[in-house]
C-alpha positions in Angstrom: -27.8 19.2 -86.6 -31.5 19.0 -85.1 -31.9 18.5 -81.6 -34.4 15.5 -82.7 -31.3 14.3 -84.8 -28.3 14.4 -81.9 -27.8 10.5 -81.2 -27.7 10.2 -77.5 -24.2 8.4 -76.3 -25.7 5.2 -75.0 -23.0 4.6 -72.6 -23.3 7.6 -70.7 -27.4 6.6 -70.6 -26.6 3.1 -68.9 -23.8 4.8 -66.5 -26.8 7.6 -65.4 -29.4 4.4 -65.2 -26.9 2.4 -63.3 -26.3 5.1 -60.9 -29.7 5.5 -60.1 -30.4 2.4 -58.9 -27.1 2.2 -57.4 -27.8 4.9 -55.2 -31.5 4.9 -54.9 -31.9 8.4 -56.5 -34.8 10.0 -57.3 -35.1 12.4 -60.4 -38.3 14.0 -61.7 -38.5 15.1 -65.4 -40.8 18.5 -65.2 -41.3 21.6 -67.9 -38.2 20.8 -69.3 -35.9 19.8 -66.7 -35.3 17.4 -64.6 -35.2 17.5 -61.0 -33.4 16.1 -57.9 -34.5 17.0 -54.1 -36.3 19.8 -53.7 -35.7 18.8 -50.6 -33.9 15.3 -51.0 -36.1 12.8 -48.7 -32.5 13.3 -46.5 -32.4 16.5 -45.9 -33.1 17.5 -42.3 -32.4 21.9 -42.2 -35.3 24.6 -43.5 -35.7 25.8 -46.3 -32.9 27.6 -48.4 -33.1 31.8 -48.6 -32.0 33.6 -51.1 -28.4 34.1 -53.0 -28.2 30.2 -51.8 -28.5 28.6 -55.4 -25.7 28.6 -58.2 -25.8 28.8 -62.2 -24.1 26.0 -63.8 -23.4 26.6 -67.6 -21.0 24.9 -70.3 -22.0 21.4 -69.3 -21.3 19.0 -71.8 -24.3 18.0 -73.2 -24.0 14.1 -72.8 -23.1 15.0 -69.1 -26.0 13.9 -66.5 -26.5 13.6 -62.9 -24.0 10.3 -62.4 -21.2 12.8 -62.3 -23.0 16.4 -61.3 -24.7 15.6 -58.3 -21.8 14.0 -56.5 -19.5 16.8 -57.6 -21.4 19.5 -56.6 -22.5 17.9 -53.2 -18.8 17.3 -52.7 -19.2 20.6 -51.5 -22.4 21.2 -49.5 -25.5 19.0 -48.3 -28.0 19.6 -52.2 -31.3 21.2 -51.6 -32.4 20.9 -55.2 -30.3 20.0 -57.9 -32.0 20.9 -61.8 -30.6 20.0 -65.3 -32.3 21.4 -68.3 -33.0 19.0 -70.6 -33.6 18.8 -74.7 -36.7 16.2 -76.0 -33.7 14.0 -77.8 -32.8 13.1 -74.5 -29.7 15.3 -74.1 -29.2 18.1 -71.3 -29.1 22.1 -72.6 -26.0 22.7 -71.3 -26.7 24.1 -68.1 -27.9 23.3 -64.4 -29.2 25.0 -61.0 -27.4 23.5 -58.2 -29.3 25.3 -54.5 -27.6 24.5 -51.2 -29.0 24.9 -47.7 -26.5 28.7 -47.0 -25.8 31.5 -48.9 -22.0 30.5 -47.9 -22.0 27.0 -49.4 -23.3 28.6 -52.4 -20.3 31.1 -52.5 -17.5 27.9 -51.6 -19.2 26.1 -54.7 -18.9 29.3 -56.9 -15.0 29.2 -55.9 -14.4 25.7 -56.1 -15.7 25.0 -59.0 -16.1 27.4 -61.1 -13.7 26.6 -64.2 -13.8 22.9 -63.0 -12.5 20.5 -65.9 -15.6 18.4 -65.8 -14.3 16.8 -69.4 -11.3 17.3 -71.2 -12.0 20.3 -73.2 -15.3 20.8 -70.7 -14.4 23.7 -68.3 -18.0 24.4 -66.0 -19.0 27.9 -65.5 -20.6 28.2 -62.2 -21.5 31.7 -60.6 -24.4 32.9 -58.5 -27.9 32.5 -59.3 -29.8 35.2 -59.8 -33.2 34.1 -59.1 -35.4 36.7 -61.0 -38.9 37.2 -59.3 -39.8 40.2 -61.7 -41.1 40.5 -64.9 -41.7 43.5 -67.0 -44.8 43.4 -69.2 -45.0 46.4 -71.9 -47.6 47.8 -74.4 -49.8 47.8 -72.1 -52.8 50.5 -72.8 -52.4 54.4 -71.0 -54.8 53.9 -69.0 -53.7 50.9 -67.2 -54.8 51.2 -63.1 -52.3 50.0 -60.9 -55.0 47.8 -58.3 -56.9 46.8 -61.3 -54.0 45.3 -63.3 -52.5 43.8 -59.8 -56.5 41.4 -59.6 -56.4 40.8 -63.6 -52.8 39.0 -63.1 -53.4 37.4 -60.1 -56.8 35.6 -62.2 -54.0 34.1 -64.4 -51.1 33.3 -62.3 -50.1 32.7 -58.4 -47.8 34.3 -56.4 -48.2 37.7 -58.0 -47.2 40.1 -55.0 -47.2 43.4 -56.1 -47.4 45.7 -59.8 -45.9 48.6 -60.1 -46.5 51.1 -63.2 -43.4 52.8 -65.4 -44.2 55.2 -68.2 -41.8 57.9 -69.8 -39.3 58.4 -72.7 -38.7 55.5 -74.5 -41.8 53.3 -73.3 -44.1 52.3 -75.6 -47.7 53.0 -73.6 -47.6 51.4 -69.9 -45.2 49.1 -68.7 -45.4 47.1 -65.0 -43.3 45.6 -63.0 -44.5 42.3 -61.9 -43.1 41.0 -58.4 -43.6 37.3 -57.8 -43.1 35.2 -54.4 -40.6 33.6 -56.3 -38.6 32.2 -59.3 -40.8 29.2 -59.7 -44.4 31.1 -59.9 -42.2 34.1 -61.4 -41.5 31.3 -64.3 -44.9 29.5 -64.6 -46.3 33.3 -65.2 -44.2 33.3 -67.9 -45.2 31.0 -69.7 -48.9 31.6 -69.7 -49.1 35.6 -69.4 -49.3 36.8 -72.8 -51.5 34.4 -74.3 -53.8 34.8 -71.6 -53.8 38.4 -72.5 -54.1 37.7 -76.1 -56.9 35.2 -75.6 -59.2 37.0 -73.3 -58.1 40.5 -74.2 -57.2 40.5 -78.0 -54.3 42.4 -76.9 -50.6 41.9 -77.5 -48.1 42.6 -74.8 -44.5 42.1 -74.1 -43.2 39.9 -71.9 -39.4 39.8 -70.5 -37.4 39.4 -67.2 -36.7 42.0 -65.3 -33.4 42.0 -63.4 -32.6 44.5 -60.4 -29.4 42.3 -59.3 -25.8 44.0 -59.5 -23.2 41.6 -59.8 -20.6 41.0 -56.7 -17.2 42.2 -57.7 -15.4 39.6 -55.0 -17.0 36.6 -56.4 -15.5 35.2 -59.0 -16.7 36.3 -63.1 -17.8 33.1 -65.1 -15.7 32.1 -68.2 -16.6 33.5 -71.3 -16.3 31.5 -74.5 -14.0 32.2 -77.0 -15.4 34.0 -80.3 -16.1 31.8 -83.1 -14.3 33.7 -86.2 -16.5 34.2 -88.9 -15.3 33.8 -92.5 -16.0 37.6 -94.2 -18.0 37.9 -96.9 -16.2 38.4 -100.9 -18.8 41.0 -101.3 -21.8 42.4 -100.2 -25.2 40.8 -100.9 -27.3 42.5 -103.4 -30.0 43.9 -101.1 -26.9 45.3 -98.9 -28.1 49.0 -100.4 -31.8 48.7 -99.9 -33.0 49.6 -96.4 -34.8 47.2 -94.4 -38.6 47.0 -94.5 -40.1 46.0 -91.4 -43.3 45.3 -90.9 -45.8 47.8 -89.7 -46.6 47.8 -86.3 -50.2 46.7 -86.2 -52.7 48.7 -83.2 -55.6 47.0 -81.5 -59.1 47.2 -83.4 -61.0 49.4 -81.1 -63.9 46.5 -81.1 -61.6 44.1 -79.4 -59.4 46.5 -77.1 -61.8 48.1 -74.7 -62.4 44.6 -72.9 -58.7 45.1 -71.4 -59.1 49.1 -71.0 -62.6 48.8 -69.4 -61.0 46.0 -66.7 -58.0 47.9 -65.7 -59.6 51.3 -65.6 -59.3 52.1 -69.2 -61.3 55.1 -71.3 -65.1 53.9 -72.3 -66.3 51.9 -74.7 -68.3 53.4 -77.5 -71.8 53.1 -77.2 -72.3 50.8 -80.4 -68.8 49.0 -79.0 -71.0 47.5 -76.3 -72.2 44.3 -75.8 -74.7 43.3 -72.6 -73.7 40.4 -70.5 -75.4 39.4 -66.8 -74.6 36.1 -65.1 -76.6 35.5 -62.0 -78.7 38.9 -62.8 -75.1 41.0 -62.4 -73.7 43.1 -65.2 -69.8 41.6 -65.7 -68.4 42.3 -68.6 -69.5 44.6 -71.5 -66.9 44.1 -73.8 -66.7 40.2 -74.1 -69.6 37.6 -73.6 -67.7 35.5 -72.8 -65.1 36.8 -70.3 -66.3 36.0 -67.3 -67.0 31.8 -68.3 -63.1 31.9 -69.7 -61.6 33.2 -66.8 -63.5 31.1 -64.4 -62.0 27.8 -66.6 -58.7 29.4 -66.0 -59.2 29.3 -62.6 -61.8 26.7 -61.5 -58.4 23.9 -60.9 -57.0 26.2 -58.8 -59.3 28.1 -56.9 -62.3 26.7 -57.7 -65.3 28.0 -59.5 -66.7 30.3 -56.2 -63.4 32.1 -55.9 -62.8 33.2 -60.0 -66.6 34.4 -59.5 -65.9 36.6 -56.7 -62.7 37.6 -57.8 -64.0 38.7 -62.1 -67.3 40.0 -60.3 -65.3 42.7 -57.8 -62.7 43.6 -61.2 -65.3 44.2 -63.6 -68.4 44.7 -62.3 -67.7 48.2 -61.1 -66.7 49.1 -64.7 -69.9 48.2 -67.1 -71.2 51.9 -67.3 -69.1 54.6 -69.2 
C-alpha cells in the first residue's frame, strides 16, 4: 500500500493531541521529522558531546511521542528527542533519542533495547553513530585539495576539512568531506550534487562515510527475522540473456572544464572559452553565469559581499591556461 494510502489510526492522533496540551509540549515538524527539545525550554546542563544520542528503530508506525518521550526520559533528562515522519501522517519507523552523557545514552541502550513497546513491537535501540563525513566520487583527476575545500564551503556550512583518495578501485578522485556535525553533515546532503550538477554540469556521487567501529560490550540491536520468499516454478525467459546496462555517459568537454578550471583542473581549449568580467575582473571562463549563481546560493546566508570575495579568490586565479 502507498504511504499517501495508509489510513492514520485516529485514536492514537487524539491520544498524541491530548498529550500535548496535557503537558504543554512543544514539537516542531522540520525536513521530515519532527522535533522535541533541542534543548527542551527545561533543560538547565550544556550541550551534549558526542556518543550521547541513541538509534531507535522498529517503532510501530502509529506510535508517536505520547508514549516515546516519557519512556525514553524514564531514563535520563532528553536533550533532543526526533521521530521521522511519512507525509500520510505516520512516523518511518524510527527515532533519535540524545541525552545530556555519554553514560545515559549507554543505560538507555541497556534498558531498552528490545523493549516491548506493543505486543508484537520489540524497539531496537543502540548507539548513534552521528556521521559528520561524506564521501563524494567521480570527481575529475585533477581535483586540488584547497580549491575543492572553498568550492564546498560556497554550497554548504560547516565543511571543516577535504581530504583526497585515489587508487585501485576509484573511479577518478574521491574526498572525504568532514563536517562540524550531523546536522550541516545532513543539510550538505541534500544539496551537494545538484549544486554540482547545476553549476558544473558534472555528475558526482554522493554517500556517507562511516569511520565508527562498533562497541562489542554494548549490546547488538535485533535483527528482523527473514521474510521467506516463495521460489520461482521456473526461470523467467530473459534468465539466459546477460544484463545490459546502460553505458556510462562522460562529461562533454564544453561543459566540464568549468569544474576542472575551479578546482585546479587541466585547461580549457582555446575555442572552449568564453570571457566573463564583473566589476572589470576576469571570474570565470567557462560559465557566464557562474559567478551570479553562486552568489544567489549564497546571498541568504552570507550575503552578497562575502560569495563575491569568496568566487573572486577560487576562480579568479584560474582564467588563463
Amino acid at each position: 500500500m502507498m504511504e499517501s494510502e495508509q489510513v492514520l489510526n485516529a485514536e492514537r492522533v487524539r491520544a498524541l493531541e491530548a498529550w500535548l496540551e496535557t503537558t504543554n509540549t512543544k514539537v516542531v515538524q522540520v525536513n521530515g521529522q519532527r522535533k522535541y527539545g533541542g534543548p527542551p525550554e527545561v533543560w538547565d546542563g550544556p550541550a551534549p558531546g558526542t556518543r550521547c544520542e541513541v538509534y531507535i528503530s522498529q517503532i510501530p508506525r502509529d506510535a508517536y511521542e505520547d508514549l516515546l518521550i516519557p519512556l525514553f526520559s524514564s531514563v535520563g533528562p532528553l536533550w533532543e528527542f526526533r521521530l521521522m515522519m511519512n507525509f500520510s501522517g505516520q512516523n518511518r519507523g524510527f527515532a533519535y533519542a540524545k541525552y545530556g552523557t555519554s553514560a545515559v545514552a549507554t543505560d538507555a541502550i541497556r534498558l531498552l533495547n528490545g523493549h516491548m513497546l506493543e505486543p508484537g513491537f520489540r524497539l531496537s535501540v543502540r548507539r548513534s553513530i552521528e556521521k559528520r563525513q561524506l564521501c563524494i566520487g567521480d570527481l575529475p583527476d585533477a581535483t586540488r585539495q584547497e580549491d575543492l575545500l572553498q568550492v564546498l564551503r560556497v554550497f554548504a556550512e560547516g565543511v571543516e576539512k577535504v581530504s583526497l583518495k585515489t587508487g585501485p578501485g576509484i573511479d577518478g578522485v574521491s574526498a572525504i568531506v568532514t563536517f562540524s556535525s550531523h546536522h550541516s553533515a545532513s543539510m550538505a546532503k541534500k544539496v551537494v550534487v545538484e549544486a554540482f550538477k547545476k553549476h558544473f554540469a558534472l555528475t558526482v556521487s554522493l554517500k556517507w562515510q562511516s569511520t565508527e567501529k562498533p562497541n562489542p560490550s554494548e549490546p547488538q540491536p535485533l535483527q528482523k527475522p527473514p521474510k521467506s520468499l516463495p521460489l520461482p516454478l521456473k526461470p523467467p525467459r530473459h534468465a539466459s540473456r546477460p544484463p545490459v546496462l546502460p553505458p556510462r555517459l562522460a562529461v562533454p568537454p564544453s561543459i566540464s572544464p568549468g569544474f576542472c578550471r575551479a578546482v585546479g583542473g587541466p585547461p580549457v581549449p582555446q575555442q572552449l572559452q568564453a570571457s566573463c568580467c564583473y566589476q572589470g575582473h576576469a571570474v570565470f571562463a567557462g560559465s557566464p553565469v557562474m559567478l551570479s549563481k553562486l552568489c544567489e546560493v549564497t546571498e541568504e546566508e552570507a550575503g552578497w559581499a562575502a560569495a563575491q570575495q569568496v568566487l573572486q579568490r577560487v576562480y579568479s586565479q584560474r582564467i588563463s591556461p
